[in-house]
Each structure stands twice: as structure tokens, then as C-alpha cells.
N, C-alpha and C positions, 0 to 999 in steps of 0.2 A: 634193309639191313639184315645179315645175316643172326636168326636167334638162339640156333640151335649150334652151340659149338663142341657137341659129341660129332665125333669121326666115325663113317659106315664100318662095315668090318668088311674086308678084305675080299672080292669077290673071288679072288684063283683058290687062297687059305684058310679064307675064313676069322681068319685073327684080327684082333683088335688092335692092330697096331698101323695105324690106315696115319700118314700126312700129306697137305696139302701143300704143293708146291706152285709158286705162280711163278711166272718167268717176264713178266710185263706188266704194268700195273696199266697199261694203254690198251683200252680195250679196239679190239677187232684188227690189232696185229698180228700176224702169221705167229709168232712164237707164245701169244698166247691162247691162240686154238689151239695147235699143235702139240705143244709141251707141259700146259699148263693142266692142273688135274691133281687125283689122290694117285698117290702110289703108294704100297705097304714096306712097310721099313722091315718085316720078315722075310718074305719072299726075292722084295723088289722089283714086282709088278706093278703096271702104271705106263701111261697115264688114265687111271678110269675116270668117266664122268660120272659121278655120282650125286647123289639129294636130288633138289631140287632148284637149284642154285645155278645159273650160266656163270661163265668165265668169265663173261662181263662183269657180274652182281659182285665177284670177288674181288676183282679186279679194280671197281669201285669199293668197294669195304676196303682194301688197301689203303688207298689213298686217305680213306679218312680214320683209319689208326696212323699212319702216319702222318699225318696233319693234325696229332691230339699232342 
């Protein structure tokens, strides 16, 4: 389970304004390799993979905030 839910800062800006967008909550589908990730809501760069955390791990933490 994800514990840390401060956002990176922005690696093109630097800014703290980093969210994460999932596109799939089924992990090891193409759109949620591909599109899934932080992108900064200043810039608008994205998709970066950032933490420590795969797409998967999120992917699953989805499903179980939506299953609360």
C-alpha cells in the first residue's frame, strides 16, 4: 500500500504541483504502461515515473480506494 502521499516535484520545473493520473486500474495493459504516471499541472509534462511505486502498486491501490 502506498504510504507516502506527498507528490515528487516536477522534474522538467521543479514545481510542486506533480499529479498522478492512472488510465487503467488492470494492471499490465498497454495504457497503463504507456499513459499512466505523474504529470505536472504547471508545465504539463508527463508521463514520468516517479517514487518508488510501479504502475502496477497503483493500479492496485486504486481498486482498493474504490472498493472502500
Amino acid at each position: 500500500m502506498i504510504k507516502n502521499w506527498s507528490p515528487p516535484p516536477c522534474p522538467s520545473c521543479g514545481a510542486e504541483e506533480m499529479e498522478h493520473k492512472l488510465f487503467t486500474v488492470i494492471p499490465n495493459q498497454e495504457k497503463l504502461r504507456l499513459n499512466s504516471g505523474w504529470y505536472c499541472i504547471m508545465c504539463k509534462c508527463g508521463p514520468y515515473k516517479l517514487g518508488n511505486f510501479s504502475e502496477s502498486d497503483a493500479a492496485q491501490f486504486s481498486l482498493i480506494l474504490l472498493n472502500k
